[in-house]
N, C-alpha and C positions, 0 to 999 in steps of 0.2 A: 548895251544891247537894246534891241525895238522890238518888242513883240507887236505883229501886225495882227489887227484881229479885225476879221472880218463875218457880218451875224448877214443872213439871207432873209427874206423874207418873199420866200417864195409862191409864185400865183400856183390859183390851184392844179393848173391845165400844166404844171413843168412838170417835162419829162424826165425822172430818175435816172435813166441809160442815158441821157444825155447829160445829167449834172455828174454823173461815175464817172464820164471821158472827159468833162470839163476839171476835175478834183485833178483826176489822173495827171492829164497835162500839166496844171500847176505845180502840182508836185514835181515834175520833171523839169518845168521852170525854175522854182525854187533850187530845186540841185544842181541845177546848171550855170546859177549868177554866184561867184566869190562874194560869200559874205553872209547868205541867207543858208538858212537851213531848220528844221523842226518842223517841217510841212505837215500839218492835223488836219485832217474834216472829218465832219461828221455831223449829226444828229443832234440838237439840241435837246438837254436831258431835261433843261429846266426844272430843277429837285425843288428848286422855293418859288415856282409860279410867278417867276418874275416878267415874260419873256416870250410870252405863246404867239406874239405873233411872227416871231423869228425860228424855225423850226431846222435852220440848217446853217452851220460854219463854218469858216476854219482858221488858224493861225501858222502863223510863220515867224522864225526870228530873223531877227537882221544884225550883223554885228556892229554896224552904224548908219547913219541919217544918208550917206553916200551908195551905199548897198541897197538900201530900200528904197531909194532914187534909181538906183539902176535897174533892179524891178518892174518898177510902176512905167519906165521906159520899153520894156523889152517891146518888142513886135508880138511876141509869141503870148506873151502875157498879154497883153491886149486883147487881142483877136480872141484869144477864152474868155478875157473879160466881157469883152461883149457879147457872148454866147449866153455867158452867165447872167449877163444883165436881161437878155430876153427871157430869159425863165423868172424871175423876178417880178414880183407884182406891183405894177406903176414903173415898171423899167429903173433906170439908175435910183430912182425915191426907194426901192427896195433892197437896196443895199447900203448896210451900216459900215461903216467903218471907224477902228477905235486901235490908236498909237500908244504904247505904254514903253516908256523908258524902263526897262526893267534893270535891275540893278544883279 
């Protein structure tokens, strides 16, 4: 399994009612590609101050390297992705993304 995680780092000026519908749809992404599932966002709690300037994420699992290819292809994934990337401060430079083969 792939845990997909993804940290924001959102400009000041992004709209919350627009990053709700952008989560939302992902989510609806993720339940709709065989393979992916565990859709989370939310809030960064940052407990050990590691992280302030990423204040918003989310994860997904992927049951392999094929699934989380099918993903990152969807159309519909996209088109939120790039929603999400204008909310974003520096545009795509403000979004992390981090692969863990999770076991």
């Amino acid at each position: 399994m792939i845990r997909h995680c993804v940290f924001l780092r959102l400009a000041p000026k992004a709209d919350s009612a627009e990053l709700d519908k952008v989560m939302l749809g992902l989510g609806d992404v993720v339940r709709r590609i065989p393979g992916c599932s565990g859709f989370r966002a939310g809030p960064n709690r940052d407990y050990e101050s590691k992280s302030p300037d990423y204040p918003y994420g989310f994860t997904l699992d992927a049951l392999d390297a094929e699934a989380l290819a099918t993903y990152a292809v969807d159309p519909e994934h996209k088109a939120l992705g790039a929603r999400l990337v204008a909310l974003c401060e520096g545009g795509g430079d403000g979004v992390l993304v981090f692969d863990i083969d999770a076991v």
